[in-house]
C-alpha positions as CSV (number, residue, x, y, z in Angstrom):
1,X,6.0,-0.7,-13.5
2,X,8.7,2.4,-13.8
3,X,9.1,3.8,-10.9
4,X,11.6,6.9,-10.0
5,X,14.8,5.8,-7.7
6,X,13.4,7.4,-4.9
7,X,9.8,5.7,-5.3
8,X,11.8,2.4,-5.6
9,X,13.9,3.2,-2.3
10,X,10.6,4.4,-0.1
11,X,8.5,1.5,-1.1
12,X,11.6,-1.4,-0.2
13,X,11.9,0.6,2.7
14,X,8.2,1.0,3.8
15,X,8.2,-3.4,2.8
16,X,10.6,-4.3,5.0
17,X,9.2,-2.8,8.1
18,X,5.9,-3.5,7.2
19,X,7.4,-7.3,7.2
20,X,9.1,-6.9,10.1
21,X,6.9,-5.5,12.7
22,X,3.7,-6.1,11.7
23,X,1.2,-9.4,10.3
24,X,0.9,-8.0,7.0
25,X,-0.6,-10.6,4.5
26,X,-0.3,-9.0,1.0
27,X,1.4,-5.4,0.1
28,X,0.6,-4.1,-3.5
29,X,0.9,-1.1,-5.6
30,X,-1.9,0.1,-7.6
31,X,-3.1,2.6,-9.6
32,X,-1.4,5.0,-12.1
33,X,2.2,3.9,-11.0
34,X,1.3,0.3,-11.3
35,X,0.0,0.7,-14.7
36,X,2.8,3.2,-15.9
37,X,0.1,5.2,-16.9
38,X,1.8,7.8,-13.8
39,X,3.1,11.4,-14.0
40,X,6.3,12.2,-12.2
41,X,3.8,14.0,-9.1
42,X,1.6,11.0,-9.4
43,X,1.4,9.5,-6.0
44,X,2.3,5.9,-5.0
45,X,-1.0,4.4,-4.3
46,X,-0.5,0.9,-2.2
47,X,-2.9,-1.4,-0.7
48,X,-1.9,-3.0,2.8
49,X,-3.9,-6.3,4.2
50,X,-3.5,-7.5,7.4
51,X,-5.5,-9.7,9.5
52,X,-7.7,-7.5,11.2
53,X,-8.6,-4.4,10.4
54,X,-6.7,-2.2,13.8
55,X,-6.5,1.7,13.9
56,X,-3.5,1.6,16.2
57,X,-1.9,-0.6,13.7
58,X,-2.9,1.4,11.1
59,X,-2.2,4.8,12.5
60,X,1.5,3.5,13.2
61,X,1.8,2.7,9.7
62,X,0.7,6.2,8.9
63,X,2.9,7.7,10.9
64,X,5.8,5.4,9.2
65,X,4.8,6.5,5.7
66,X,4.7,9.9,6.6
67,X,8.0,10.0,7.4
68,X,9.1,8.0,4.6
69,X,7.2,10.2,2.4
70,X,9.5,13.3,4.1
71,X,12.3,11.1,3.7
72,X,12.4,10.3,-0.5
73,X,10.1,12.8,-1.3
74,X,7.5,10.9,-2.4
75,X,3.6,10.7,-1.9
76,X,2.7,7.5,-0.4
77,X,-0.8,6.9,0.2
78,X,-2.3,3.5,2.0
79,X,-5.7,2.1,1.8
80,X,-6.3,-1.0,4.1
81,X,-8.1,-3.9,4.4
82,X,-8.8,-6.5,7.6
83,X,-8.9,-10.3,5.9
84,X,-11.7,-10.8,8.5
85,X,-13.3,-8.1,7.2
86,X,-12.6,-9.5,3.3
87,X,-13.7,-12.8,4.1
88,X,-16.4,-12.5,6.2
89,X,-17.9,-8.8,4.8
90,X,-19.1,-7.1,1.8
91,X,-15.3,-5.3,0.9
92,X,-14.1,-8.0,-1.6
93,X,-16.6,-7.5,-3.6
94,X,-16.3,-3.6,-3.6
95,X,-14.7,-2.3,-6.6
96,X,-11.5,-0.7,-5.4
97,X,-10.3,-3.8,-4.1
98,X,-11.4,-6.1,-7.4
99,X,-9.3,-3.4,-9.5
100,X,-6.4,-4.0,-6.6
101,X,-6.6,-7.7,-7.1
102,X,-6.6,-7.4,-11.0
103,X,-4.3,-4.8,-11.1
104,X,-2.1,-4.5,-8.3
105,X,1.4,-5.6,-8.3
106,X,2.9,-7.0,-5.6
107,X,5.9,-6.1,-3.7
């Protein structure tokens, strides 16, 4: 994975607090990036599980990676997943989140 300084300073950033203040279970990139198939614009696509899925939790987070995405200049865009919803619904077995789990690399 080769990612520009920047893109390496947002996402220890954006790990940390996601660590700190919130129950996250797993935090992976995916996509382009984490193949090094991406461009210089390509954005930093990461995949965020907690343990339930919560929009205030996850419009926090938002807000958090919008300003980190002011901050470093980078495009950071989040797709979630609840681990009740993974365990006890149909989304582990969508694709998206099979390519994660193959693909993703965690961080």
């Amino acid at each position: 994975m080769k990612l520009a300084e920047n893109e390496k300073r947002a996402l220890d950033v954006l790990r940390e607090v996601l660590f700190n203040r919130y129950p996250v279970i797993d935090f992976r990139l995916f996509g382009s990036k984490a193949r090094n198939e991406g461009r210089h614009d390509s954005d930093l696509d990461v995949m965020i599980e907690i343990p339930e899925y919560d929009q205030a939790m996850v419009a926090e987070i938002d807000n958090i990676i919008f300003q980190l995405n002011l901050e470093h200049d980078v495009f950071i865009s989040a797709l979630y997943f609840g681990k009740d919803e993974l365990e006890e619904g149909p989304l582990s077995e969508t694709p998206i989140y099979k390519v994660i789990q193959r693909e993703g690399v965690p961080l």
